[in-house]
FIKEKOL-806021 format. One record per atom (N, C-alpha, C, O): x, y, z; residue in one letter; residue number from 1. Coordinates in Angstrom, 2 decimals. Last residue first. Layout:
N
> xx | yy | zz | code | pos
> X | Y | Z | A | NUM
...
REM end
This chain:
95
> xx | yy | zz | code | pos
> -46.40 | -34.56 | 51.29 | X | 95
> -46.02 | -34.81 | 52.63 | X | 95
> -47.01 | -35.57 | 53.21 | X | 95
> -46.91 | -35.91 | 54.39 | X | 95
> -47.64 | -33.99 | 48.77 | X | 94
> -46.89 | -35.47 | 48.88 | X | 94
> -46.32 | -35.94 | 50.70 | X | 94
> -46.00 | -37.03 | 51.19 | X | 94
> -49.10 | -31.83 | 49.48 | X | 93
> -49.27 | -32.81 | 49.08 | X | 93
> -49.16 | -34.25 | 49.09 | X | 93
> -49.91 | -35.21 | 49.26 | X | 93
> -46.99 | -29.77 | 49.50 | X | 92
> -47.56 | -30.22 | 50.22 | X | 92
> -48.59 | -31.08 | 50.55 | X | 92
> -49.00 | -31.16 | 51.70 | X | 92
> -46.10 | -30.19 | 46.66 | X | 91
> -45.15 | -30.73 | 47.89 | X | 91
> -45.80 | -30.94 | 49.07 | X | 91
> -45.54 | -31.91 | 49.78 | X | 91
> -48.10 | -28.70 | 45.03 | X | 90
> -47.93 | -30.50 | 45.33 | X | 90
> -46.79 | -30.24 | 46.38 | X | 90
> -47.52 | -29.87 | 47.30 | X | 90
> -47.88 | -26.17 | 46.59 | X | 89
> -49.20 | -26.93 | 47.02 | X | 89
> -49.04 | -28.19 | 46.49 | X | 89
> -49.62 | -29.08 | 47.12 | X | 89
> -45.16 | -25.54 | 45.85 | X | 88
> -45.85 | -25.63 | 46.93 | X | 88
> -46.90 | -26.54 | 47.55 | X | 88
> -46.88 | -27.30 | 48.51 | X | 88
> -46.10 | -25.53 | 42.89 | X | 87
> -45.36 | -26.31 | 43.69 | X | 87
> -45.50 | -26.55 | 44.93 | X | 87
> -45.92 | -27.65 | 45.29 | X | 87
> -48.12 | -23.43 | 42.52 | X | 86
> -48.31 | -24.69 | 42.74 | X | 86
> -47.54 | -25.63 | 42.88 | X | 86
> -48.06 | -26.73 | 43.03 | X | 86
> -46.52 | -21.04 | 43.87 | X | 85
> -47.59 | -21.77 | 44.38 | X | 85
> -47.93 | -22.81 | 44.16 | X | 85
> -48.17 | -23.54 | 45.12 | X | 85
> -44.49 | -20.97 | 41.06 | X | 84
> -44.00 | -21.53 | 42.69 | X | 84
> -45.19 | -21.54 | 43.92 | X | 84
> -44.82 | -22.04 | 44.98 | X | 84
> -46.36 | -20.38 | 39.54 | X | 83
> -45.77 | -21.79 | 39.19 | X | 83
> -44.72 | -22.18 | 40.95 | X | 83
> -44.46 | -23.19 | 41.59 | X | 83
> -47.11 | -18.14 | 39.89 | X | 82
> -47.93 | -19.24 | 39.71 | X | 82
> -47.22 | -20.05 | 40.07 | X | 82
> -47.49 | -20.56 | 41.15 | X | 82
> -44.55 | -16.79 | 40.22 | X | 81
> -45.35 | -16.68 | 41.37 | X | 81
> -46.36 | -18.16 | 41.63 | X | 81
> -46.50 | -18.90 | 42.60 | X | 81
> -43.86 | -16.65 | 37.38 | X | 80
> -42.95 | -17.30 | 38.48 | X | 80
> -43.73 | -17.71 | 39.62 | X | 80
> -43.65 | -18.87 | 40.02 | X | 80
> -45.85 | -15.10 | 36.35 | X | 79
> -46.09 | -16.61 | 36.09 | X | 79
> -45.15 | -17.06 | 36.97 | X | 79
> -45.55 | -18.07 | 37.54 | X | 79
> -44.83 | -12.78 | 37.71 | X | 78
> -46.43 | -13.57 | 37.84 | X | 78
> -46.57 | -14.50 | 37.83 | X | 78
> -47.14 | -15.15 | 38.71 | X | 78
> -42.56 | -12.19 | 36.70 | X | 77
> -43.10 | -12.26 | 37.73 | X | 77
> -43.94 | -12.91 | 37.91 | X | 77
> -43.64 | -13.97 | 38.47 | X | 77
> -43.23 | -12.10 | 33.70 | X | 76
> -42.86 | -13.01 | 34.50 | X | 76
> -42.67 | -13.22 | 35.91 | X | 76
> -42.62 | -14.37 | 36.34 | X | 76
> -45.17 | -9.61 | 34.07 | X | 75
> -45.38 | -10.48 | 33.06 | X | 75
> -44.60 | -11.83 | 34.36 | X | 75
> -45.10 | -12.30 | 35.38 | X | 75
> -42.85 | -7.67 | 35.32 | X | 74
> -44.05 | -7.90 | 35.67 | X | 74
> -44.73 | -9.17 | 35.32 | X | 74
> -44.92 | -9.93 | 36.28 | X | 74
> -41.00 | -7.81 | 32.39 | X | 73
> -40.80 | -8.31 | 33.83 | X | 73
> -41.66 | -8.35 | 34.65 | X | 73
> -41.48 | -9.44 | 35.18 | X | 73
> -43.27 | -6.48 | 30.27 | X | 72
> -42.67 | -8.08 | 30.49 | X | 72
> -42.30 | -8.64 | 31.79 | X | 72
> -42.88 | -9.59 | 32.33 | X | 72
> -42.94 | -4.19 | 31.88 | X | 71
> -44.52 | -5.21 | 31.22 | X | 71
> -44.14 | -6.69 | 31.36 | X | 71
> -44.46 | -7.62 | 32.10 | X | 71
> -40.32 | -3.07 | 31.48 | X | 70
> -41.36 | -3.24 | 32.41 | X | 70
> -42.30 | -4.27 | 33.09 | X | 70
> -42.41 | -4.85 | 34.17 | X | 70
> -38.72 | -4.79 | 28.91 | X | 69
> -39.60 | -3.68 | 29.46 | X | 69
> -40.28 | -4.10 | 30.51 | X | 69
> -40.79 | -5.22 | 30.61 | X | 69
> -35.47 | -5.88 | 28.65 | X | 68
> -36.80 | -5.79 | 28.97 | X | 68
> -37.83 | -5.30 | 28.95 | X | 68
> -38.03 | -6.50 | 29.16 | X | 68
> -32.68 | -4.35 | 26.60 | X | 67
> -33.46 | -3.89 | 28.00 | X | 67
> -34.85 | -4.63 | 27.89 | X | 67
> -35.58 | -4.12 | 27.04 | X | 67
> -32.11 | -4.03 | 24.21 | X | 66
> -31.99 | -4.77 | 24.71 | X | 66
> -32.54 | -4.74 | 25.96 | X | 66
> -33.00 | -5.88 | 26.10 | X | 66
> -33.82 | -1.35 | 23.71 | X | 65
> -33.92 | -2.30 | 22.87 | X | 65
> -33.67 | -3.05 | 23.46 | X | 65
> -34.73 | -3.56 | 23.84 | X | 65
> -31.87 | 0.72 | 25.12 | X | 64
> -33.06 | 0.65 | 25.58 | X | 64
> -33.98 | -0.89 | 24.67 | X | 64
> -34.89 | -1.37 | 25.34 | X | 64
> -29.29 | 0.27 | 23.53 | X | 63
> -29.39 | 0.33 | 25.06 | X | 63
> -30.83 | -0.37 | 25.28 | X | 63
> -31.02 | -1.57 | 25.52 | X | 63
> -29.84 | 1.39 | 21.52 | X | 62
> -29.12 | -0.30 | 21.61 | X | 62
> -29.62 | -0.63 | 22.88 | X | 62
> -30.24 | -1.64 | 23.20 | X | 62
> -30.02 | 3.82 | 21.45 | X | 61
> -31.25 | 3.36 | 20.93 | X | 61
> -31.03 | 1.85 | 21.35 | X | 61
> -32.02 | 1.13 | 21.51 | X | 61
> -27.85 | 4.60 | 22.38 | X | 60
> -28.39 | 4.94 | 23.27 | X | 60
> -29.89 | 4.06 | 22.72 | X | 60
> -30.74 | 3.71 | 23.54 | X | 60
> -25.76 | 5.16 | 20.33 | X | 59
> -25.59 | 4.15 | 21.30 | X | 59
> -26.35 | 3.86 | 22.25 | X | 59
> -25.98 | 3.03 | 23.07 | X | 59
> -26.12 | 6.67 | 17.04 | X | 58
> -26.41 | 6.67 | 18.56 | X | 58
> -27.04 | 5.34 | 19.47 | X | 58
> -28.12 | 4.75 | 19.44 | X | 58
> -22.98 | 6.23 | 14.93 | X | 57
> -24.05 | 6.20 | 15.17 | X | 57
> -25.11 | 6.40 | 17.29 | X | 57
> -24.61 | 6.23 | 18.40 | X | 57
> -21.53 | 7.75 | 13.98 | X | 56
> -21.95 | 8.45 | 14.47 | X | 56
> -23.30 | 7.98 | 14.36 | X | 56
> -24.32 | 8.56 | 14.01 | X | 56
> -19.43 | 5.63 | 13.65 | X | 55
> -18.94 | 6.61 | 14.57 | X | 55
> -20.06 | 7.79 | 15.17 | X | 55
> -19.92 | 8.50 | 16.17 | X | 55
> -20.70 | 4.16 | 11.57 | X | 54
> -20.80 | 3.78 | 13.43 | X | 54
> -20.60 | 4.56 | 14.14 | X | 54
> -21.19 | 4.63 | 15.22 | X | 54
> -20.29 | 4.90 | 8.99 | X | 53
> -21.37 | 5.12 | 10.03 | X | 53
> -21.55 | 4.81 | 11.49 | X | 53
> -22.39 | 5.18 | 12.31 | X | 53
> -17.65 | 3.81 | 8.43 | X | 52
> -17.51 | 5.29 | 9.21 | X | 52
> -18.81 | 5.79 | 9.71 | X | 52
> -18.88 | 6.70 | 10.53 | X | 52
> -17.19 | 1.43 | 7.73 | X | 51
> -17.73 | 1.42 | 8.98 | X | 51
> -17.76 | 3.30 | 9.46 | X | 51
> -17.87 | 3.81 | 10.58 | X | 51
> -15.97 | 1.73 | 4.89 | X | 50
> -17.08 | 0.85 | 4.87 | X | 50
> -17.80 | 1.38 | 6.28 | X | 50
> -18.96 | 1.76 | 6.14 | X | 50
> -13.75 | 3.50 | 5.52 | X | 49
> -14.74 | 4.06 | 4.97 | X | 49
> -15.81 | 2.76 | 4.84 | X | 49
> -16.87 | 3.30 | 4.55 | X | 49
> -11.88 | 1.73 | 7.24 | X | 48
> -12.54 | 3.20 | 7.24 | X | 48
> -13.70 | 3.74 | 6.99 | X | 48
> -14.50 | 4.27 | 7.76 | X | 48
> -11.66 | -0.07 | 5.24 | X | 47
> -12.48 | -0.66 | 6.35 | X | 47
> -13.05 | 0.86 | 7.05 | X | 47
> -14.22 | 1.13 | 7.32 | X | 47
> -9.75 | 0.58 | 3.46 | X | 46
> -11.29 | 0.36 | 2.91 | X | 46
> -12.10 | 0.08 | 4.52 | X | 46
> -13.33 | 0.11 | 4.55 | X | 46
> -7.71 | 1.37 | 5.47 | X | 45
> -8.69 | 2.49 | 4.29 | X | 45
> -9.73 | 1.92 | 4.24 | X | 45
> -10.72 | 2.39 | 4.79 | X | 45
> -7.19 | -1.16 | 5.82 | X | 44
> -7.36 | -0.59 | 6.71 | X | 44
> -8.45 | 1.04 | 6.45 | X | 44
> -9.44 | 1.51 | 7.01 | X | 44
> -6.05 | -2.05 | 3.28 | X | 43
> -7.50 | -2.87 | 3.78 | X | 43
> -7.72 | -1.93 | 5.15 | X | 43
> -8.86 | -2.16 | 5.55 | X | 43
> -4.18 | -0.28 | 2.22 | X | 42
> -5.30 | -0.31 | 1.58 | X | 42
> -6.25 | -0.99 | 2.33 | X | 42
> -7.41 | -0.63 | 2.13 | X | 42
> -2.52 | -1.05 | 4.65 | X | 41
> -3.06 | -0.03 | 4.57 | X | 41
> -4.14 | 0.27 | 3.73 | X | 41
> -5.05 | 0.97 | 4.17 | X | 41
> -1.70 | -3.53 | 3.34 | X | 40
> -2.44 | -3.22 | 4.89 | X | 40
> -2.57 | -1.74 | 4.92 | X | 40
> -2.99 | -1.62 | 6.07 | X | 40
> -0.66 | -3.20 | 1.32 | X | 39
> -1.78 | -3.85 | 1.56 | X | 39
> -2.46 | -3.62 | 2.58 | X | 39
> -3.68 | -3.53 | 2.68 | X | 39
> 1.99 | -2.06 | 2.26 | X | 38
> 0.96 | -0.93 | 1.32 | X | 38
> -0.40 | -1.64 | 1.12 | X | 38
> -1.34 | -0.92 | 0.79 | X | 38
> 2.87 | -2.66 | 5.11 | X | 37
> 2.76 | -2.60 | 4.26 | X | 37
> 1.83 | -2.44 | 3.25 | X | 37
> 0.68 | -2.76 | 3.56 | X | 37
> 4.46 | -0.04 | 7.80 | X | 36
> 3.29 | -0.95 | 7.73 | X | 36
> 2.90 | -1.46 | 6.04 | X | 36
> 2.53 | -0.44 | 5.46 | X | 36
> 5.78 | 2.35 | 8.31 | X | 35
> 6.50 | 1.06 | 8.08 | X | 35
> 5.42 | -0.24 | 8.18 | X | 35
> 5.75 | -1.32 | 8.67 | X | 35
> 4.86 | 4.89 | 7.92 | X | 34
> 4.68 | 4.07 | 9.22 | X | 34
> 5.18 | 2.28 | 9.20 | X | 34
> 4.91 | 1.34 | 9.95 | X | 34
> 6.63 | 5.56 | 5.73 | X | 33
> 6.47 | 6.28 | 6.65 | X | 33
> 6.11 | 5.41 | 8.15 | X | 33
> 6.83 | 5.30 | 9.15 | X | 33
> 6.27 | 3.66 | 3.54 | X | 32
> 7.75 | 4.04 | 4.42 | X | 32
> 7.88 | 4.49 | 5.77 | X | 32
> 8.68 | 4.16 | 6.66 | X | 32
> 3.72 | 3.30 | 3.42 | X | 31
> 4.03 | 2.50 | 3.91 | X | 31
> 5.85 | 2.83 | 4.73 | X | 31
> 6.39 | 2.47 | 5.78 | X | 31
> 3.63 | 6.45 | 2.59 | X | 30
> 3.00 | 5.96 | 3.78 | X | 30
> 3.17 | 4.81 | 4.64 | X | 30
> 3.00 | 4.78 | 5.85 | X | 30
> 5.04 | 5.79 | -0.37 | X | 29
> 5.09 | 6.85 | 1.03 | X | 29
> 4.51 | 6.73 | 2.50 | X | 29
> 5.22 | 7.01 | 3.47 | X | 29
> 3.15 | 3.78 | -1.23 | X | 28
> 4.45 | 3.60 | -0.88 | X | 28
> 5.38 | 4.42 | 0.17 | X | 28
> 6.11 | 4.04 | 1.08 | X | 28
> 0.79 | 5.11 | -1.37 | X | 27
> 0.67 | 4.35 | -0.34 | X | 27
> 2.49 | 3.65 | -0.31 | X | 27
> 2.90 | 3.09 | 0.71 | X | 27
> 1.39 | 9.15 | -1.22 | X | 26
> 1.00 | 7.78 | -2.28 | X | 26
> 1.37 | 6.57 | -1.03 | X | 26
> 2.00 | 6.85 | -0.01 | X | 26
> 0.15 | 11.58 | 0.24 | X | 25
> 1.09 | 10.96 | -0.18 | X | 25
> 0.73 | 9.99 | -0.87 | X | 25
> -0.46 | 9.98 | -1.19 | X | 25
> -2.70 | 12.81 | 0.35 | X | 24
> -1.69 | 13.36 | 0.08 | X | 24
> -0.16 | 13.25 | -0.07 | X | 24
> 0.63 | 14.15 | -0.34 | X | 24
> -5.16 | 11.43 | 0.57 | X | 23
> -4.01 | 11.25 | -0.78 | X | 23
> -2.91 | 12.06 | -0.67 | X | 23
> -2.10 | 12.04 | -1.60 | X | 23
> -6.75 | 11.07 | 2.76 | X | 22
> -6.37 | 12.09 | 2.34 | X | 22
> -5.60 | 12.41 | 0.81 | X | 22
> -5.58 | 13.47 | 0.18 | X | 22
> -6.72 | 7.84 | 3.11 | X | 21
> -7.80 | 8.48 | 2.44 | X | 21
> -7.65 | 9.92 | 1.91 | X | 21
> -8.20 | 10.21 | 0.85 | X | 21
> -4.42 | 7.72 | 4.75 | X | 20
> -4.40 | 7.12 | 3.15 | X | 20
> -5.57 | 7.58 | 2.43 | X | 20
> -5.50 | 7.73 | 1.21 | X | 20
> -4.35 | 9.29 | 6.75 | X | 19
> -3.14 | 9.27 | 6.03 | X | 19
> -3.27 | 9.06 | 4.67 | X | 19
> -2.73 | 9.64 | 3.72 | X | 19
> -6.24 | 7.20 | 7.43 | X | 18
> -6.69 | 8.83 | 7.43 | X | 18
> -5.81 | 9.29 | 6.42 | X | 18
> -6.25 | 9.68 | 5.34 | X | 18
> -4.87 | 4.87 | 8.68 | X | 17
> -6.01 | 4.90 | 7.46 | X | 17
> -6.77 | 6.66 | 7.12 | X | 17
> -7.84 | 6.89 | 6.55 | X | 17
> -3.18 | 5.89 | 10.30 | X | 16
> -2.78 | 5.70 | 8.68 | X | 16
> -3.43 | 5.62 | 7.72 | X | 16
> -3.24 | 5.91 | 6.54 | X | 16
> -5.09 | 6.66 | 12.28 | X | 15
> -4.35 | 7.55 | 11.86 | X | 15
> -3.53 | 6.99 | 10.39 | X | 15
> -3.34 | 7.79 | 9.48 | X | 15
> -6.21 | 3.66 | 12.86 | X | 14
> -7.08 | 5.19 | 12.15 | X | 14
> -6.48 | 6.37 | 11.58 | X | 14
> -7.00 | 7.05 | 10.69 | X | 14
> -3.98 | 2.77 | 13.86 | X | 13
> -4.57 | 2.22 | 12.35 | X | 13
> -5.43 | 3.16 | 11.52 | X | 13
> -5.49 | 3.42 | 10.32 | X | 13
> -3.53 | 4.10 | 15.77 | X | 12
> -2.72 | 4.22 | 14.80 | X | 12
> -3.23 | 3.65 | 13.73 | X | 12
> -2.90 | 4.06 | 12.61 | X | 12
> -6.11 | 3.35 | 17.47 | X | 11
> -5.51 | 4.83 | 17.14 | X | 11
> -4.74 | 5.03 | 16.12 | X | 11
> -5.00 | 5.99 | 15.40 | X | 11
> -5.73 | 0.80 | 17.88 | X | 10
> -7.04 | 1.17 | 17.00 | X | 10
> -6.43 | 2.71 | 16.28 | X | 10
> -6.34 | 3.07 | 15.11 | X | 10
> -2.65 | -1.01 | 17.18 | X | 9
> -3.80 | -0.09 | 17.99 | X | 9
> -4.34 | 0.47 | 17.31 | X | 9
> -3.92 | 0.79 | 16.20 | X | 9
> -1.25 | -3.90 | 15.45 | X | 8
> -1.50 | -2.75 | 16.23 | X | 8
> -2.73 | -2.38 | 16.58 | X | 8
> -3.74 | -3.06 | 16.43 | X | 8
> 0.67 | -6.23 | 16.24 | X | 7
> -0.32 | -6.14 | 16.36 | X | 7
> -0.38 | -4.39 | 16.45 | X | 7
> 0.25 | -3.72 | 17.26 | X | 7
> 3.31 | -8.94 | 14.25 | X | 6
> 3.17 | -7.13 | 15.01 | X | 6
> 1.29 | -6.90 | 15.40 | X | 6
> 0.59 | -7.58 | 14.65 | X | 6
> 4.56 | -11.83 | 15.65 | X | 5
> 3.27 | -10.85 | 14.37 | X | 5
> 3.12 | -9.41 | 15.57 | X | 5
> 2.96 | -9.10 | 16.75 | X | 5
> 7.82 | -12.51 | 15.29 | X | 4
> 6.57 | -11.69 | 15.73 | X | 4
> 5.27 | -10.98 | 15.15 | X | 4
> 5.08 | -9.98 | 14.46 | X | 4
> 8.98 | -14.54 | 12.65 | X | 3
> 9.24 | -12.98 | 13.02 | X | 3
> 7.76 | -12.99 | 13.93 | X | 3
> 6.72 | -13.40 | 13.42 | X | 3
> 10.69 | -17.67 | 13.51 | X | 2
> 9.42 | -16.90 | 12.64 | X | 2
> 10.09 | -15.44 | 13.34 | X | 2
> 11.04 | -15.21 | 14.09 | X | 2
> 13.78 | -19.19 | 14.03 | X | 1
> 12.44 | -18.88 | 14.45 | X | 1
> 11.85 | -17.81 | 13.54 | X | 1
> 12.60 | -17.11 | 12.86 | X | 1
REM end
């Protein structure tokens, strides 16, 4: 049988990919160290530093964006309202 694909955690990936941006060992050292191989650590680095704007980005602008406004829900309200009066009024109709 195959070997287990190892999966890891966000925490430790950040912590090697830190490991590796620092330089203060070389990626053969590092791979010894957390026993993860020296590719995967270079793609874990580069991913570091490609996404390190997220960390500060603010989560709060997403929020309110996806959210409706007001206006709108009001808005459909209304037309719901229409459109289930004049149902109404053909059903009562057909009776």
């Amino acid at each position: 049988m195959g070997r287990k694909r190892i999966s890891y955690t966000a925490a430790f990936k950040a912590k090697v990919a830190l490991a590796a941006h620092r330089g203060e060992k070389t990626l053969s050292q590092l791979s010894a160290q957390f026993k993860v191989h020296p590719i995967v650590i270079s793609r874990w680095k580069s991913q570091l530093l490609s996404q390190a704007e997220l960390v500060f980005q603010d989560g709060r602008a997403k929020k309110k964006s996806d959210d409706p406004s007001v206006a709108e829900l009001y808005q459909k309200i209304g037309k719901l309202e229409v459109e289930n009066d004049w149902l109404k009024k053909k059903s009562d109709e057909i009776e």
